[in-house]
N, C-alpha and C positions, 0 to 999 in steps of 0.2 A: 668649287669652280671647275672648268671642263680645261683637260688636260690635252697637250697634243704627246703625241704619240710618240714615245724616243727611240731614236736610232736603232740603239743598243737592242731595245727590247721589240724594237719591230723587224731586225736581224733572226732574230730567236724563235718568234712566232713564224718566220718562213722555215728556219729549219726544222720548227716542230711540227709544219705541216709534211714536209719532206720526209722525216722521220714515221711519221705515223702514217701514211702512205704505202711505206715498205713493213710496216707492223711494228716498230720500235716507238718506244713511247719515252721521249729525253728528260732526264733528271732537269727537272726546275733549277735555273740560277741561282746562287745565293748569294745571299748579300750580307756581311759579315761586320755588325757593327755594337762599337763598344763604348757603355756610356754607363753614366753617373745612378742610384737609385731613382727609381720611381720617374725614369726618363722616358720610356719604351713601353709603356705596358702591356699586356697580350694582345687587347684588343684594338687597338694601335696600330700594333706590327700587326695585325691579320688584316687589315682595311690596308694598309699596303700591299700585301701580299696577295691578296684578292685582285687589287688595280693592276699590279703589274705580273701577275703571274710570275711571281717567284718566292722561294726559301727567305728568312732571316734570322741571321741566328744574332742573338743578344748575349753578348758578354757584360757581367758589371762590375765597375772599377769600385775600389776603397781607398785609393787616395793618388796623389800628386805624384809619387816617386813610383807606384804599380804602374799609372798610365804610362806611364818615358818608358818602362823597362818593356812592357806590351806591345807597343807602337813601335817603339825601336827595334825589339827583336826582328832578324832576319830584313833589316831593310827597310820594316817597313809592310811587309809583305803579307802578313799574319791580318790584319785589319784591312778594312775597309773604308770607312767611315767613324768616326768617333767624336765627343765632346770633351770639351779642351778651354779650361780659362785662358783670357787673353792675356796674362800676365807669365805662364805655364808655352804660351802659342810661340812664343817667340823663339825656342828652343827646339820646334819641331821647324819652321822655315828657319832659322839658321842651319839644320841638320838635314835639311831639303827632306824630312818625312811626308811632307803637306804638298800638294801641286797648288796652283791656283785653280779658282773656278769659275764657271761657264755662269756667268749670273741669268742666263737665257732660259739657263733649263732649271733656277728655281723661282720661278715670278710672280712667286707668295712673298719673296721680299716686298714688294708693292704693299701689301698688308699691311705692314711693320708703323711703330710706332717714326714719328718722324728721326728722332735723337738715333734709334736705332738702325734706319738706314743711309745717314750718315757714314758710310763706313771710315772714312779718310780721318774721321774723329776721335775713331775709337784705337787706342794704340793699338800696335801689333798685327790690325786686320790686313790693312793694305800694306804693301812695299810696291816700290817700283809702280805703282800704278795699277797693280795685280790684286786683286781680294783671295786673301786662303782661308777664311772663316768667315762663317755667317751669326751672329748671334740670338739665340735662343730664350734661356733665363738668369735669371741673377738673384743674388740674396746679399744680404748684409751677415759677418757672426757675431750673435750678439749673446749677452749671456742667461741664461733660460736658468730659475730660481724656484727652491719650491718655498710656497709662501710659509706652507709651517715649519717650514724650519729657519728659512732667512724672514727676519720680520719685516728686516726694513730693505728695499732695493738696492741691489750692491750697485756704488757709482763708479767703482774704478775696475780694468783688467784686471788690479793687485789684488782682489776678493779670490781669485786662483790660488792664490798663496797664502789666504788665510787661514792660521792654524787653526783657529774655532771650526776651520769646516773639514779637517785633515783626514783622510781617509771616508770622503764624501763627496767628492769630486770627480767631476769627469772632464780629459781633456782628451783630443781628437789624436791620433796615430800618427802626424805627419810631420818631416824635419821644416820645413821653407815657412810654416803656417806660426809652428811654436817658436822658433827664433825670434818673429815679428812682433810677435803678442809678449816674450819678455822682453825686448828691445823695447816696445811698449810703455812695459810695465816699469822700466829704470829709466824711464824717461827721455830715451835716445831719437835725437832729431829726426831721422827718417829708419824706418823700420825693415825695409828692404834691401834697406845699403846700411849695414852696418860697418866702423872702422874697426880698422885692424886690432888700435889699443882697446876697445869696447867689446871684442869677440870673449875674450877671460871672462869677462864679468857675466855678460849676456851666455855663456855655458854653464856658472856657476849656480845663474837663477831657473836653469832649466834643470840643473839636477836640485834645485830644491822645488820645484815643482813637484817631478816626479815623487818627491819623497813624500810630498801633502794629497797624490790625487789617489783615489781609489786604484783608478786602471785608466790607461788609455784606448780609448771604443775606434771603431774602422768605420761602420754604418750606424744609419743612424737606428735601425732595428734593434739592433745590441746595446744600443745607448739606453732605449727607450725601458730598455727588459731590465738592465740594468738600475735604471730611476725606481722602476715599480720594487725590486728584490731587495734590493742593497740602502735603499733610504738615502740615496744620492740627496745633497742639498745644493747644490752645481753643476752648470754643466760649460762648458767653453762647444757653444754650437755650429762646429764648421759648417752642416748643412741650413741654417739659419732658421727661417721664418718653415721650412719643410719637415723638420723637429717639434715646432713648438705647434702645428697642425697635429701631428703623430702624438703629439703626449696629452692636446687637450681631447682628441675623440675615444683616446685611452681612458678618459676620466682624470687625468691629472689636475692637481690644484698649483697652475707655475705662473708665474711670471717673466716676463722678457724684458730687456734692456739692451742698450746699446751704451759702453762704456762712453763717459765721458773721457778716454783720449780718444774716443774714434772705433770703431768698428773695422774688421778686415771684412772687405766685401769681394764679389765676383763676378763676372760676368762672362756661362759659359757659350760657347759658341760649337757648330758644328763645321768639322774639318775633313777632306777626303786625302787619302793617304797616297805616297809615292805607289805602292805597291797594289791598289785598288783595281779589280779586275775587270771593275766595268764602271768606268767613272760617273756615265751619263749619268747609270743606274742609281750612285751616289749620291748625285748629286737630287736625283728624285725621291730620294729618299728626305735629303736637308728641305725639299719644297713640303713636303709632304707632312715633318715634323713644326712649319710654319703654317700650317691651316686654324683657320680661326678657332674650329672648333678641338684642334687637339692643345691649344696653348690654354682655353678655357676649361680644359680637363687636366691640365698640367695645375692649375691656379686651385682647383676645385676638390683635388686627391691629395695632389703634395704638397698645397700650400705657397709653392713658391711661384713667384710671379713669371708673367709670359713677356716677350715681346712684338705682340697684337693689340693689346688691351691697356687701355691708360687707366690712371690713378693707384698707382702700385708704390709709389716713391716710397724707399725708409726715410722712417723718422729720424733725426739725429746726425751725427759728426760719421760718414762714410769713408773711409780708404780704401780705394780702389786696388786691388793688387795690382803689382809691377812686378819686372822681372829685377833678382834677388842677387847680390854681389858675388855669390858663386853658391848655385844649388849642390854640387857635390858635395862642397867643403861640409854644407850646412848636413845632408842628408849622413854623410861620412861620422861627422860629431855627433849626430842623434842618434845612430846603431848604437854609439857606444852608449852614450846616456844611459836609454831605454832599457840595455839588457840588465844595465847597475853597473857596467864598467866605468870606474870614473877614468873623464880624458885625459889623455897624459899628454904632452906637449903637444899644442895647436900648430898644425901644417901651416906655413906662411901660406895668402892667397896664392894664387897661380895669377900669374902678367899677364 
């Protein structure tokens, strides 16, 4: 669809006439954004880059606790633009990293599925009547099996911890995702707000996790390389339905499930940052990754679904992420896990 023409970037083109006038030829803008695998792909960012005559450069994250320390560094000031579940979002507008946005200058929202431009629906997007995220894709994690080794489909999250499969196992790198999935797994009312008395327990089941999986993976590349070497018979799929695309054009023989207490699901959104040096720019960027044609190459490479395109719904018992009774505490306790230190006296919350 035919674009008008942004401030920001029709400022630029006068001074690059100005510039080249006197013989100097101006360094193209750049535009500095940072997102999830298989979010960006080259030729993506070059159909951008092309439209508006500028640089992009593509950082990619590996998990929930790398995005906060990235975006946060310096302010804020280091990013641009980036993708951010809505459950994860709430910590960037509380910490005022996020501006609101100009829904003017991206009017590919108009595309969007209905439910999706809804914003006022979706937790965390709006405050105050302001929109700081536009949403993008979502997945459900569900759990990815290979058939000859598990015969029959695991029904429950508790198949993580099963000894038959000990040292065949894969679970994902990150503190706020594994707390939920053993809170889960011991049957605790709500997964994201875990109680105080229930924090022992729910520590004790993540250090025998760690003790049943293989390795803990970051992307899902490593994951996949890992299923084919090591005879993985599990895997816990933070990146969801974008794994199990990856592992069947590898040739794998898997299955997928979504546990019967529920699935941890996502929905991530794109966000412009306090520190962004050309908002507009930004924000043509979030238009630009809502075009029909890049959410049906999103659907079509990484498997995971768009919000352009209907009939994507997961199957089965969803849990949407929320924000989590204290992401420190939890991040705090999984260093220690992880390395094999076991935790010694649990930090009271913080009030």
């Amino acid at each position: 669809m035919g674009s008008r023409p942004l401030p920001a970037v029709t400022s630029w083109l006068a001074a690059a006439a100005l510039l080249l006038a006197c013989g100097a030829a101006p360094a193209a803008p750049l535009l500095r954004v940072l997102a999830w695998p298989g979010y960006a792909d080259p030729d993506i960012v070059k159909r951008f880059e092309d439209k508006h005559r500028v640089k992009v450069q593509v950082s990619v994250v590996s998990s929930d606790e790398s995005l906060w320390e990235q975006v946060n560094a310096a302010g804020g000031r280091e990013v641009d633009v980036f993708a951010v579940n809505t459950a994860e979002l709430k910590r960037y507008v509380d910490a005022r990293l996020v501006v609101p946005l100009n829904l003017r200058n991206i009017p590919n929202t108009q595309l969007q599925l209905p439910r999706f431009r809804n914003l006022s629906a979706i937790p965390n997007v709006v405050r105050e009547g302001r929109v700081y995220a536009v949403p993008y894709t979502y997945s459900e994690m569900g759990l990815i099996y290979d058939r000859k080794q598990v015969a029959t489909p695991p029904e429950s999250i508790s198949a993580l911890w099963d000894p038959r499969y000990r040292g065949r196992v894969l679970a994902f790198d990150t503190a706020s995702h594994n707390f939920s999935i053993a809170a889960l797994a011991l049957g605790k009312p709500d997964p994201f707000r875990i109680d105080e008395a229930s924090f022992p327990q729910v520590v004790e089941h993540l250090v025998a996790l760690r003790r049943n999986v293989l390795t803990f993976y970051s992307l899902p590349e490593e994951a996949a390389e890992l299923f084919r070497s090591q005879k993985v018979a599990l895997i816990f799929a933070n990146y969801g339905t974008q794994q199990v695309q990856q592992l069947k054009k590898a040739g794998a023989d898997i299955g997928y499930v979504i546990p019967r207490e529920g699935a941890l699901a996502w929905l991530d959104c794109w966000a412009v940052t306090r520190g962004a040096r050309d908002k507009a720019l930004a924000e043509a960027w979030i238009d630009h990754m809502l075009e029909r044609s890049v959410g049906q190459t999103l659907t079509e490479r990484q498997g995971l679904a768009n919000t352009v395109v209907a009939g994507q719904e997961p199957a089965g018992k969803i849990l949407w992420l929320e924000p989590v009774e204290d992401a420190e505490r939890r991040t705090a306790l999984w260093t220690q896990i992880i390395s094999g230190t076991r935790p010694g006296a649990i930090a009271p919350r913080k009030p």
